[in-house]
BATOR-586783 format. One line per 4 residues: their letters; for each residue x, y negated, z of N, C-alpha, C, O. Coordinates in pm, whole numbers. Atoms other than C-alpha are relative to their C-alpha. Layout:
N
a	X Y Z X Y Z X Y Z X Y Z ~ ...
END
This chain:
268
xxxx	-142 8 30 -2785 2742 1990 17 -38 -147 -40 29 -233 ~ -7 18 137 -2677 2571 1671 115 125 -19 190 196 48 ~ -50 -155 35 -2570 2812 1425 105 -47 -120 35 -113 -197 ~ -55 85 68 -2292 2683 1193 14 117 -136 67 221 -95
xxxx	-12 -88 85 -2300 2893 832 133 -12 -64 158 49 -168 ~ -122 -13 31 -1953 2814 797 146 33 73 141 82 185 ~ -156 -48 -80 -1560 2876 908 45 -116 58 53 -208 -23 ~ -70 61 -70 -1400 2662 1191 135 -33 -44 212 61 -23
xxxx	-138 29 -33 -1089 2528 1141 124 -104 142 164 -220 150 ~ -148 85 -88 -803 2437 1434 127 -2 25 190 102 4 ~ -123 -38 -39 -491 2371 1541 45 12 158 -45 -27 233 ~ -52 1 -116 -298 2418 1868 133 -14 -8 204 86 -21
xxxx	-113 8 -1 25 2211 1869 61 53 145 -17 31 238 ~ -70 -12 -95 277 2340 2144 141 -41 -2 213 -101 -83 ~ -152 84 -3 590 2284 2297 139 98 -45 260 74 -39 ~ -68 -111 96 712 2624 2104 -29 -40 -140 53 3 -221
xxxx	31 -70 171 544 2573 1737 -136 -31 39 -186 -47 150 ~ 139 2 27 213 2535 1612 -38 100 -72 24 167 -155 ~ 51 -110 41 -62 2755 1566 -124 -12 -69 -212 -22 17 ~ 101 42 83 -341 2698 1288 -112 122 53 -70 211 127
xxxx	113 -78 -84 -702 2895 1382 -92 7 -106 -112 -101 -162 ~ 60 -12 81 -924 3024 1146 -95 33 160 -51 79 265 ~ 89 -38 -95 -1303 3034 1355 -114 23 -59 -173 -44 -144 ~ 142 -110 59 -1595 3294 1303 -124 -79 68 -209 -38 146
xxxx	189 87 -62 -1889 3006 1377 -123 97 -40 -221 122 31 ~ 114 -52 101 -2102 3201 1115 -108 118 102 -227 150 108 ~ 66 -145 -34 -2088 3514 1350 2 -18 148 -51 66 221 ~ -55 -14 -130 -1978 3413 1672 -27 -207 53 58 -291 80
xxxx	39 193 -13 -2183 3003 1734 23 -49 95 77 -159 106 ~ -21 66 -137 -2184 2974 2071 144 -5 79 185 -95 153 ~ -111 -20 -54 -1859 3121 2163 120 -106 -125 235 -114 -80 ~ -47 103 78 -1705 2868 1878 -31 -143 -1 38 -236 -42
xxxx	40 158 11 -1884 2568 1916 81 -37 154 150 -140 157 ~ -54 59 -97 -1759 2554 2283 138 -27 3 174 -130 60 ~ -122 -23 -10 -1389 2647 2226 42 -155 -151 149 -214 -166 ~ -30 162 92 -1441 2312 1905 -18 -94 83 71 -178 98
xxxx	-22 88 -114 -1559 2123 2176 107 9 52 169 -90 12 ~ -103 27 -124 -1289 2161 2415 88 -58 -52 138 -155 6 ~ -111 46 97 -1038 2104 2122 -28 -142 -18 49 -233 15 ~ 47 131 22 -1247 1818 2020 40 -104 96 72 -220 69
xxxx	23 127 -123 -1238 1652 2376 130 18 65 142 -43 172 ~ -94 -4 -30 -881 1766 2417 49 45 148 135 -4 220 ~ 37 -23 -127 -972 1967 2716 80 84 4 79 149 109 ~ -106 -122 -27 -699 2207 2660 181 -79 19 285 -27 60
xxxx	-130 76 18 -412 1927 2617 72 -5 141 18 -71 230 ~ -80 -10 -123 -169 1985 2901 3 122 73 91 138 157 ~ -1 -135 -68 -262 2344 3017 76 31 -91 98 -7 -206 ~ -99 -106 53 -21 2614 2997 -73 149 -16 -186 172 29
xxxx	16 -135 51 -40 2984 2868 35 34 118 153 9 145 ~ -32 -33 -156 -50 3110 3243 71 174 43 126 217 144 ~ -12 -123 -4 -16 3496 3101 2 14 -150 -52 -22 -255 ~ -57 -73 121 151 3667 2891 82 123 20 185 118 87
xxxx	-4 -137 -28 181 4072 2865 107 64 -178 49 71 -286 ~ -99 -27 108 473 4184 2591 -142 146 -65 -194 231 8 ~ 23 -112 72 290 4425 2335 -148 26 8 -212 114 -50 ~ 161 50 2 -65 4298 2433 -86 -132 -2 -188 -151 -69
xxxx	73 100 -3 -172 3989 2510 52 -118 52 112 -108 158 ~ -21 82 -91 -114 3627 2577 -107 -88 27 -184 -120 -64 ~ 149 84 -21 -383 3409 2746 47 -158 77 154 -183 132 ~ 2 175 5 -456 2987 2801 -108 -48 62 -172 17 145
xxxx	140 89 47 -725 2762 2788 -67 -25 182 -187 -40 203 ~ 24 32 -138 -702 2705 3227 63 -109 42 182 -121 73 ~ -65 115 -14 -678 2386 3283 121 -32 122 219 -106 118 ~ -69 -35 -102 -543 2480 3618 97 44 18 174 11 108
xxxx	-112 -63 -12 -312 2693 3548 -2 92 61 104 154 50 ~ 20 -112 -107 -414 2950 3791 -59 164 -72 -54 284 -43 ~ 76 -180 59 -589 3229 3581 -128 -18 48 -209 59 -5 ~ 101 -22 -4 -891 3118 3758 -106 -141 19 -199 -161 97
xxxx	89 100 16 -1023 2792 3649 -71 22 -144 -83 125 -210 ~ 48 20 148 -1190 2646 3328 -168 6 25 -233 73 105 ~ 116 8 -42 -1512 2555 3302 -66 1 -187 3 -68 -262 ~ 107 37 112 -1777 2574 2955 -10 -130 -28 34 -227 35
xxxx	36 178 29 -1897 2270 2776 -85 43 82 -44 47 198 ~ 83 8 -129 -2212 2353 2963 11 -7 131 -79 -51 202 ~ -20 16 -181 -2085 2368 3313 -42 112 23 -138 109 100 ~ 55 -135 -52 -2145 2737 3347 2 143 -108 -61 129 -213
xxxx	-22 -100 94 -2063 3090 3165 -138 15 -56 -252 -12 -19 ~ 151 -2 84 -2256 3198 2847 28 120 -24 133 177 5 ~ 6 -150 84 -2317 3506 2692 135 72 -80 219 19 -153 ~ -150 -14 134 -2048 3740 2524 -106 -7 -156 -229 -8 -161
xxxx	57 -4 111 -2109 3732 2143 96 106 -81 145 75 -189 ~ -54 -90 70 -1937 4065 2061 -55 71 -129 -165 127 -128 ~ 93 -35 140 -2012 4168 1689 85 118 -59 206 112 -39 ~ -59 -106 10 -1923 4509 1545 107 -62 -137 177 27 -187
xxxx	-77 50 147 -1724 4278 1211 89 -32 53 176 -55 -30 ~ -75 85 -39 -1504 4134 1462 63 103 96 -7 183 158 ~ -82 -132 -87 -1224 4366 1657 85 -39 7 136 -87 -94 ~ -119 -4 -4 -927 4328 1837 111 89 -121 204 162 -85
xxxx	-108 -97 99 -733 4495 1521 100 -123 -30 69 -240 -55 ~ -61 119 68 -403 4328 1437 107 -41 127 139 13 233 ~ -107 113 -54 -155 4051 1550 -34 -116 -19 -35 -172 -128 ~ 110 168 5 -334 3714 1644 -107 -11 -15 -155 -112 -67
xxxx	159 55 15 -678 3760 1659 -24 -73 127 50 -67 225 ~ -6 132 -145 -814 3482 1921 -103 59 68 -190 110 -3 ~ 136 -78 -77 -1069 3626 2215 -53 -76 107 5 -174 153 ~ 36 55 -136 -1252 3531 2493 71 74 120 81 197 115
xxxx	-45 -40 -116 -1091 3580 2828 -151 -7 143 -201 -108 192 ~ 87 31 -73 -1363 3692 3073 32 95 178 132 164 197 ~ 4 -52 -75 -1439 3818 3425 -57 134 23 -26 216 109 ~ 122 -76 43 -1714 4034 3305 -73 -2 -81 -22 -38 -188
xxxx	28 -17 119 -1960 4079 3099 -138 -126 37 -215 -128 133 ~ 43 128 -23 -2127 3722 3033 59 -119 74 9 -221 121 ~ -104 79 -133 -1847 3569 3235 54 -170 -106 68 -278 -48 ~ -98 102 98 -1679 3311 2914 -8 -113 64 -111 -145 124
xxxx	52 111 -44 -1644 3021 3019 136 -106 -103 110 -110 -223 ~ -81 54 98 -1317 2797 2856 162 74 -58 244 39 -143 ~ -160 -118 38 -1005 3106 2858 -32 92 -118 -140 144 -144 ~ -20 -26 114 -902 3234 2560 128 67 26 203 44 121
xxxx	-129 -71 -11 -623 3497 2460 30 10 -175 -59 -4 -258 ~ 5 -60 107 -434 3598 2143 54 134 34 95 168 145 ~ -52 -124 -17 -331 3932 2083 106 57 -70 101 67 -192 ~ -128 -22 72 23 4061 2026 -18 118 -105 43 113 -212
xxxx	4 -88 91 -88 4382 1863 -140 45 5 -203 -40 68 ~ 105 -24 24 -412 4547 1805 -72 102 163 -19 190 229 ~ 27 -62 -161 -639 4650 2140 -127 37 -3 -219 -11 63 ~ 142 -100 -29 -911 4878 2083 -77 37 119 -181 102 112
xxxx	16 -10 -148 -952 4882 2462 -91 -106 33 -177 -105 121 ~ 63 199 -3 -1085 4509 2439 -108 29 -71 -200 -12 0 ~ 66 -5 72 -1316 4601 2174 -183 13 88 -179 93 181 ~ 77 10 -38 -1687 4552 2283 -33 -68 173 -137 -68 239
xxxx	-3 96 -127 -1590 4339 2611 21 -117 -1 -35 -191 80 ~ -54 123 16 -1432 4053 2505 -38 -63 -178 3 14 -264 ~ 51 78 91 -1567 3830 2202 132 -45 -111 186 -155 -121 ~ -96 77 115 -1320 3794 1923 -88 -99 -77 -205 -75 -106
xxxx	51 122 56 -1402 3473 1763 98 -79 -96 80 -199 -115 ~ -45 130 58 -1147 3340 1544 116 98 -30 106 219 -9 ~ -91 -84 1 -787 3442 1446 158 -82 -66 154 -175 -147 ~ -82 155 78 -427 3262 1356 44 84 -138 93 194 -163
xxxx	-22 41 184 -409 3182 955 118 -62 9 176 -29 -95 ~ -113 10 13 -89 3022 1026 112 -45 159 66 -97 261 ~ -63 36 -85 220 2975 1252 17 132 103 37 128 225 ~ 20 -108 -87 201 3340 1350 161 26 68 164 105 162
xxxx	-132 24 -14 616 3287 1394 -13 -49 148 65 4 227 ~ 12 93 -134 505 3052 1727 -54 101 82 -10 100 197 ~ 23 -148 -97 341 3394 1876 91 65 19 114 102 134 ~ -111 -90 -60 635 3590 1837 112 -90 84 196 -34 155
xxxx	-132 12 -133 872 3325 2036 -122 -19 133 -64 -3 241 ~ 121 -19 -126 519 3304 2309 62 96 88 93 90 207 ~ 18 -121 -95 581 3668 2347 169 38 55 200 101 156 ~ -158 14 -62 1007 3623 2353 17 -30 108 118 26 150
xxxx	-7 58 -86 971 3457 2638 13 66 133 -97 114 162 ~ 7 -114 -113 1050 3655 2961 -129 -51 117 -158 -170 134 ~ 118 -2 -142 764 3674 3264 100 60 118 204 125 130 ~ -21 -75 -136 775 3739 3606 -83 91 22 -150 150 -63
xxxx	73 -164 -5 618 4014 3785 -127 -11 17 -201 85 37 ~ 170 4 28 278 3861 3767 -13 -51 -128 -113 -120 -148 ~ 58 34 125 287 3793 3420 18 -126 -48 -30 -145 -159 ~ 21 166 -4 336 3415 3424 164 -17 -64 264 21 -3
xxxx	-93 63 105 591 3275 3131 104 -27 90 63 -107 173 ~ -91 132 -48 940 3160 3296 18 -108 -13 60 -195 62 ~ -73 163 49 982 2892 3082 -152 -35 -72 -199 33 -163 ~ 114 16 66 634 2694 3017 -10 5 -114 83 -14 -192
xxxx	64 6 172 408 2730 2690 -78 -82 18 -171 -31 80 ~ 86 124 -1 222 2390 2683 -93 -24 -137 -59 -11 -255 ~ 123 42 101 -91 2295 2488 32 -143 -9 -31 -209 73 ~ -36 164 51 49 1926 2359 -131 -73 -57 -185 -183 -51
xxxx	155 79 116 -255 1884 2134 -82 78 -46 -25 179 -89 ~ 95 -41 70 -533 2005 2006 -106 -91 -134 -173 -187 -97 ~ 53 42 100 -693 1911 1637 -67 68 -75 -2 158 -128 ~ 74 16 38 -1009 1956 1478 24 16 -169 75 -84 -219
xxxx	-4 29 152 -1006 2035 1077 -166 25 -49 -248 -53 -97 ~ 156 -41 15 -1333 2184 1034 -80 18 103 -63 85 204 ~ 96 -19 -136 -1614 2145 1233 -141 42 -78 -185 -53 -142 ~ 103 -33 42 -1922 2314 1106 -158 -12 56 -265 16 2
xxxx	113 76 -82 -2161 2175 1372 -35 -135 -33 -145 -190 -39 ~ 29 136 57 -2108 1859 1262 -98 -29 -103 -171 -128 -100 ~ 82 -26 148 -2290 1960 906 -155 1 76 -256 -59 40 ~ 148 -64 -110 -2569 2127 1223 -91 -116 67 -214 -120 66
xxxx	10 146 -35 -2593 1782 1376 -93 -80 -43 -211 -104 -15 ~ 64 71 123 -2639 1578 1106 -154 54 -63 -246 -21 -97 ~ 127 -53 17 -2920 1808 1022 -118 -45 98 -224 -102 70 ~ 102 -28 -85 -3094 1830 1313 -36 -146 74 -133 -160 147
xxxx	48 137 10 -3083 1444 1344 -74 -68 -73 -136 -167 -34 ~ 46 7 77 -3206 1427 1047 -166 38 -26 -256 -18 -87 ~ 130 -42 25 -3490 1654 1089 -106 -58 129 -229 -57 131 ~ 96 77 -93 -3589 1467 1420 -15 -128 -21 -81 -191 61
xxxx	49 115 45 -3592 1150 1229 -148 38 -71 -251 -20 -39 ~ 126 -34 83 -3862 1307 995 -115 33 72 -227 18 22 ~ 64 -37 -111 -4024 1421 1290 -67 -106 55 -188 -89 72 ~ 64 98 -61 -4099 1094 1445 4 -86 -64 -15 -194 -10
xxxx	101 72 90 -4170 938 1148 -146 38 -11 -238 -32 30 ~ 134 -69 -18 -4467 1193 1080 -51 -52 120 -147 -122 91 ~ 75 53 -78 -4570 1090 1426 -37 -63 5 -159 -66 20 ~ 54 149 -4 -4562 741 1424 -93 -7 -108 -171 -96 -76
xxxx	110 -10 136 -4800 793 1062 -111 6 83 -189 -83 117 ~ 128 -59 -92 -5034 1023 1276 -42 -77 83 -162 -103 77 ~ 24 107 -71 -5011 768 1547 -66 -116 -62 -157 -171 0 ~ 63 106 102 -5115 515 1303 -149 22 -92 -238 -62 -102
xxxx	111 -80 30 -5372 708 1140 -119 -9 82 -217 -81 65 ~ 80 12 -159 -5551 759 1460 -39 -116 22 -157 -147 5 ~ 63 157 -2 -5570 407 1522 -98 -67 -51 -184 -142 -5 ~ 111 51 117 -5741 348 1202 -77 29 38 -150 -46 103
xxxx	117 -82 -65 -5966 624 1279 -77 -59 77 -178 -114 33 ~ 38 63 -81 -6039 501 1606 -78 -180 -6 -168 -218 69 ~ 29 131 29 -6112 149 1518 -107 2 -86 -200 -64 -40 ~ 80 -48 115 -6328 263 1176 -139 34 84 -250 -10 52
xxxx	108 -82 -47 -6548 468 1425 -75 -126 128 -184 -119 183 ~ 17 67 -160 -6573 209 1722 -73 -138 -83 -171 -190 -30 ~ 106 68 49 -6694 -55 1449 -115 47 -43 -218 -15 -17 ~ 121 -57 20 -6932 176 1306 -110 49 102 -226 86 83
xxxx	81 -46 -146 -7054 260 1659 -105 -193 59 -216 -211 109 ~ 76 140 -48 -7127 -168 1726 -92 -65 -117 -164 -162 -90 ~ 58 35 61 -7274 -202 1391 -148 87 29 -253 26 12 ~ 139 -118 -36 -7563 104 1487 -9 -80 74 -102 -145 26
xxxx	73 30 -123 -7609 -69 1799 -77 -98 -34 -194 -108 3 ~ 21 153 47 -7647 -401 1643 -156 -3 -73 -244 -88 -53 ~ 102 2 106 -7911 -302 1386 -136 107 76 -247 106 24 ~ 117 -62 -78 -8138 -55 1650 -82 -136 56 -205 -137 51
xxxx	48 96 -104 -8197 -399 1863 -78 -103 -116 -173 -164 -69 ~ 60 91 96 -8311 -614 1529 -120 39 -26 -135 155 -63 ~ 122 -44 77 -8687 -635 1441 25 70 -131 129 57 -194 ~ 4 -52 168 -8749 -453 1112 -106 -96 -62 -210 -158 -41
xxxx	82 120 122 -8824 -635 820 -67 133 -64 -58 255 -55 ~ 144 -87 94 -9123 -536 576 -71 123 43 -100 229 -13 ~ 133 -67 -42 -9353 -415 831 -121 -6 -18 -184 -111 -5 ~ 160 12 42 -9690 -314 737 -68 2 138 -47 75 235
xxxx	67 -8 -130 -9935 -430 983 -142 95 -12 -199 165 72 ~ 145 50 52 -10263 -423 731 6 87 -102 117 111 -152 ~ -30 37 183 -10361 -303 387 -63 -123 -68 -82 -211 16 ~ -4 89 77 -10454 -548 135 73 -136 15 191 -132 48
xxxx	-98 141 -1 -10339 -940 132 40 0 159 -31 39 252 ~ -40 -26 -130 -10120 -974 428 -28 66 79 -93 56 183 ~ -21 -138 -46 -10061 -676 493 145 -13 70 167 60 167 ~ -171 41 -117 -9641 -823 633 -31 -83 61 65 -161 60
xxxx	59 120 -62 -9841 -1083 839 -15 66 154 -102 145 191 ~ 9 -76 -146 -9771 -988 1204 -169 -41 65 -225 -131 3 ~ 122 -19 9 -10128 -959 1360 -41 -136 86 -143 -198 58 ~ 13 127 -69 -10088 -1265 1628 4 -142 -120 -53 -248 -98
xxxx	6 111 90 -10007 -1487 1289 -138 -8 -73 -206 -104 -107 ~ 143 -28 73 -10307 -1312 1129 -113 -70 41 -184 -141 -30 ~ 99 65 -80 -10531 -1422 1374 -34 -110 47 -146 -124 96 ~ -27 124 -33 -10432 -1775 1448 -95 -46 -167 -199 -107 -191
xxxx	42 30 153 -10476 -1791 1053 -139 -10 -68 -184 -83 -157 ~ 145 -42 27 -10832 -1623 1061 -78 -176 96 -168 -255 67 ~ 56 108 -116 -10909 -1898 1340 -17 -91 -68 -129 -141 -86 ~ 33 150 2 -10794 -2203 1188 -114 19 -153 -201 -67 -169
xxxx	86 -24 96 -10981 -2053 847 -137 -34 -19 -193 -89 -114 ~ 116 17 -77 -11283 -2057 1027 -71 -146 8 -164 -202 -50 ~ 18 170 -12 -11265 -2410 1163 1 -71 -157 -70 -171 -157 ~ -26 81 98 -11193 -2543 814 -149 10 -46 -212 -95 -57
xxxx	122 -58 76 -11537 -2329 658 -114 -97 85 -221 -120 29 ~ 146 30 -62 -11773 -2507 930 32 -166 0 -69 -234 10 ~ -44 77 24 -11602 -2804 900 -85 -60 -165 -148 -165 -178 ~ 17 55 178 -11680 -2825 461 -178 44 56 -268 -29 14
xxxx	174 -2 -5 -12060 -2686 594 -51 -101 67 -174 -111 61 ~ 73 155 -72 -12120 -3028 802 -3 -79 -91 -112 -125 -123 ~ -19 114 141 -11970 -3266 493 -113 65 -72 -191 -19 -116 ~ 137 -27 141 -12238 -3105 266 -127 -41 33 -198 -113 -38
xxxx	103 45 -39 -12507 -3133 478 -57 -174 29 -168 -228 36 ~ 43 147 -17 -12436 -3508 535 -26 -44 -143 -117 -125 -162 ~ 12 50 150 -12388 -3548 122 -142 10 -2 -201 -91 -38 ~ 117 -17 52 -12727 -3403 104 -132 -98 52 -227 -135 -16
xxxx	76 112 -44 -12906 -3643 350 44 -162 -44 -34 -257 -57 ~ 21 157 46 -12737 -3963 242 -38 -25 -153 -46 -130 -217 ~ 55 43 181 -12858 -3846 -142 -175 7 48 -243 -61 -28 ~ 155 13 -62 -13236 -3808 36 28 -135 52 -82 -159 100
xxxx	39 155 -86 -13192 -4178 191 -11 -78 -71 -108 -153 -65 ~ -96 88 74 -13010 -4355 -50 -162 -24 -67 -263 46 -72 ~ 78 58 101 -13202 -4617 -278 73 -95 -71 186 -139 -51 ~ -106 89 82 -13147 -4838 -562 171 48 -36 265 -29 -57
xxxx	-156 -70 -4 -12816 -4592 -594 95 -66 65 214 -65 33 ~ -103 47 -96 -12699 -4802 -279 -16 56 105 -125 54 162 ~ 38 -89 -134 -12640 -4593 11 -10 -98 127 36 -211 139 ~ 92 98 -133 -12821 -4705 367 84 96 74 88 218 58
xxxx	-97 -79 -105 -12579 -4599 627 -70 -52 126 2 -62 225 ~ 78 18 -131 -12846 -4702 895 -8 138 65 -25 142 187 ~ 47 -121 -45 -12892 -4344 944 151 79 67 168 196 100 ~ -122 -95 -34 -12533 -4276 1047 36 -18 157 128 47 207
END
C-alpha cells in the first residue's frame, strides 16, 4: 500500500454548498488513497447523500443510491484503518461507511456531532476545513421515515487539490527506473563475462592441439632436431664420408701412375 507522508486535500461541490476536506493519508493510506481516487475519476459525481440522521450522521459516496452499492478502486472491500489519533469527536469529521468490520468499500459519512459509538468501527479519515455552513443546511433538510433526504443532496463535482500519492508515484517510478537500469548493467556485464570466458576456453583448446616448440630430443648439438630429421641427417652424413674416402683413394693412384707430371688416364 503506498503510504503518502502528507495531508490530502478535496473538495465536494453540491447542489447545497461546497465542502472542502482535509485527508489523514499519513495515518489512514489506504482508506484515502481510494476515496482520492474516486474523486479523481469523478466516481462520486451524480450520487446523492441517500441518508441522513438529524444529530448524527449524514452518509454518500453510492453511486446507486440505494445504501447498498459502491464498489473500491480495487473491486472489493479493504481493511478498516481505525487509529486511536483519529475519533469521531466533533462536527464534520469524514468516515468510512461499512457493513462490518473490513467491509469499506466507496461510502462515506460526515458527522453532525461527535459519536463515540462509531469510535473503533468505522475509519475516520479526513475531516471538513471548510464549508461546514453546507452541513448544517444537509442536516436542515427534512427525511422520511427511512432516513432518505426529501429534497436531493447531489455530488455535482468532485476536485482534487492535494494528492500525496502522486509525490508516492513519481517515486516509485522512479525507483523502478533505477531498478532496470542496474539490470540491464548486470545483464551487460554478464555478457562480457560470458564471452571473456568462452574465448579463453577456445584459446586453451587451440594451444593443447599445437606441437610444442623447443623440444629436447638429445643432449649436445641438436639436441631441437626431431629424431626422424636426425637420422635422415646421420644417413646422408655418412654417404658424403665414403663418398670423400673413394676421391682420395683415386688421387692417390693417379699420383702412383702419373709420369712426366702428365696424368695416364688408361687406368680409369
Amino acid at each position: 500500500i503506498k503510504n503518502g507522508k502528507k495531508k490530502g486535500y478535496a473538495r465536494l461541490v453540491t447542489n447545497v454548498g461546497v465542502i472542502n476536506i482535509e485527508l489523514d493519508c499519513d495515518l489512514c493510506p489506504q482508506t484515502c488513497d481510494n476515496f482520492i481516487k474516486h474523486c479523481a475519476d469523478r466516481y462520486y459525481v451524480g450520487s446523492k447523500f441517500h441518508r441522513s440522521i438529524k444529530n448524527f450522521i449524514i452518509q454518500g459516496g453510492d453511486p446507486t443510491g440505494t445504501g447498498s452499492g459502491g464498489k473500491s478502486i480495487w473491486g472489493k472491500p479493504f481493511r478498516d484503518e481505525c487509529n486511536s489519533k483519529l475519533q469521531h469527536t466533533g462536527r464534520g469529521m469524514l468516515s468510512m461507511a461499512n457493513s462490518g468490520p473490513h467491509t469499506n468499500k466507496s461510502q462515506f459519512f460526515f458527522t453532525y456531532r461527535s459519536c463515540k459509538s462509531l469510535n473503533g468501527k468505522h475509519t475516520v479519515f479526513g475531516r471538513i476545513v471548510g464549508g461546514i455552513d453546507t452541513l448544517s443546511t444537509m442536516e436542515a433538510i427534512p427525511t422520511d421515515a427511512k432516513d432518505r433526504p426529501q429534497s436531493d443532496i447531489i455530488i455535482e463535482d468532485t476536485i482534487v487539490f492535494v494528492n500525496p500519492y502522486d509525490e508516492v508515484d513519481a517515486q516509485l517510478k522512479s525507483e523502478r527506473e533505477r531498478q532496470d537500469k542496474r539490470e540491464a548493467e548486470e545483464q551487460r556485464v554478464n555478457a562480457t563475462v560470458r564471452s571473456v570466458k568462452s574465448t579463453a576456453v577456445a584459446t586453451t583448446t587451440k594451444s593443447s592441439t599445437d606441437p610444442p616448440t623447443n623440444q629436447v630430443f638429445r643432449s649436445g648439438v641438436g639436441k631441437y632436431i626431431p629424431n626422424q630429421v636426425y637420422s635422415s641427417a646421420k644417413q646422408v652424413a655418412s654417404t658424403t664420408d665414403d663418398d670423400n674416402e673413394y676421391i682420395q683413394k683415386k688421387k692417390r693412384k693417379l699420383a702412383a701412375t702419373s709420369s712426366g707430371g702428365t696424368l695416364n688416364f688408361n687406368q680409369w
